[in-house]
C-alpha positions in Angstrom: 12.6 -7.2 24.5 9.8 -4.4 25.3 12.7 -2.4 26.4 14.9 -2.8 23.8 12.2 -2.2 20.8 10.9 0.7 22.8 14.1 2.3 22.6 14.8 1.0 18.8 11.3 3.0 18.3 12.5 6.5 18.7 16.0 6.0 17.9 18.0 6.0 21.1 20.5 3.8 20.7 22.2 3.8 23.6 25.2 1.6 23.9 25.3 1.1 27.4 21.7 0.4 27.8 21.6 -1.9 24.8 24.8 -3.7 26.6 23.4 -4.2 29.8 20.3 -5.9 28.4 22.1 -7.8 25.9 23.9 -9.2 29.2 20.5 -10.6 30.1 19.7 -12.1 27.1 23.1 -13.8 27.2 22.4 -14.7 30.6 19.0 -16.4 29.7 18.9 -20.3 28.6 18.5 -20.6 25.0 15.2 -22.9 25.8 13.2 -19.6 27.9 12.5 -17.5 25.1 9.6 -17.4 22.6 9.5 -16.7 18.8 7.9 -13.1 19.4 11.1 -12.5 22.0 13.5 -13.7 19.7 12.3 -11.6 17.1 11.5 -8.3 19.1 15.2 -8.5 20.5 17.0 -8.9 17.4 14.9 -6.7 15.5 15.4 -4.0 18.3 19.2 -4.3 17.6 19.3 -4.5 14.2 17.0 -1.4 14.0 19.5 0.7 17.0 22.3 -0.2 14.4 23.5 -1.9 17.4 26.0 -4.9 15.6 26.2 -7.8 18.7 26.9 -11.2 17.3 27.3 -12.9 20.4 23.6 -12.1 21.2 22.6 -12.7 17.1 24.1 -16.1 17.9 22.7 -17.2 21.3 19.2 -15.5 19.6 19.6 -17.8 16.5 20.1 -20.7 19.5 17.0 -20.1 21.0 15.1 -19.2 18.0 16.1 -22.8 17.0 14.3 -24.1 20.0 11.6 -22.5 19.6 8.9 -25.2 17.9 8.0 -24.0 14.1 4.5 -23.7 14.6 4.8 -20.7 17.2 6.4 -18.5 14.7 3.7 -16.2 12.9 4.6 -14.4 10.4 5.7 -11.3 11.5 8.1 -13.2 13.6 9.3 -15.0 11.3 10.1 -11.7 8.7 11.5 -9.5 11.6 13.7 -12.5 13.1 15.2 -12.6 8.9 14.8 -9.1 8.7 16.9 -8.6 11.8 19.9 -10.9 10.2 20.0 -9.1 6.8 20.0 -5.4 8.1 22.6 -6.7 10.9 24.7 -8.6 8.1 24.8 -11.6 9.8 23.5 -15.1 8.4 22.8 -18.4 10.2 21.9 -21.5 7.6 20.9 -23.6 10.7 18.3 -20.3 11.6 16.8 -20.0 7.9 16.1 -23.5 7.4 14.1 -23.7 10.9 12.5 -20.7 9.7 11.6 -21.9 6.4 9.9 -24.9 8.0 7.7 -22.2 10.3 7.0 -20.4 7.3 5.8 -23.5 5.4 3.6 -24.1 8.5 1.8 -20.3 9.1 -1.7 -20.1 7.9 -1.4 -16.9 5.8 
């Protein structure tokens, strides 16, 4: 995820790179991740330009696993942010978000 925001930072989208992680993250079970990984990882692609809905939808998976009180806020809006600038939408995702959001102390 540090990789793949780094590189989303300055605007090197490289394809193969941003393949050959998205290969991990497939590779990964759902159930490892955290809220701060789900979002830096989709946010990274989203922000590369980088359309990958295999990866949006094993990142929605695990996001959905992830308990609603670890989301903060900025993981919350990046994880949402990451769907709407990627065009991509998952109903089961926004309504476990919307429950994380209802449960962040502001």
């Amino acid at each position: 995820a540090l990789v793949l925001n780094a590189c989303a930072r300055v605007r090197w989208a490289d394809d193969e790179l941003f393949a050959c992680l998205a290969e991990v993250c497939l590779g990964m079970e759902a159930g490892r991740f955290t809220a701060q990984n789900v979002a830096n990882v989709l946010n990274a692609f989203a922000k590369a330009g980088i359309r990958h809905p295999a990866l949006f939808e094993h990142m929605a998976r695990a996001a959905r696993m992830v308990p609603p009180e670890a989301f903060d806020a900025q993981a919350i809006s990046n994880t949402v942010n990451a769907f709407s600038r990627a065009d991509m939408r998952d109903d089961a995702l926004l309504a476990h978000l919307s429950l994380a959001a209802r449960r962040t102390r502001v």
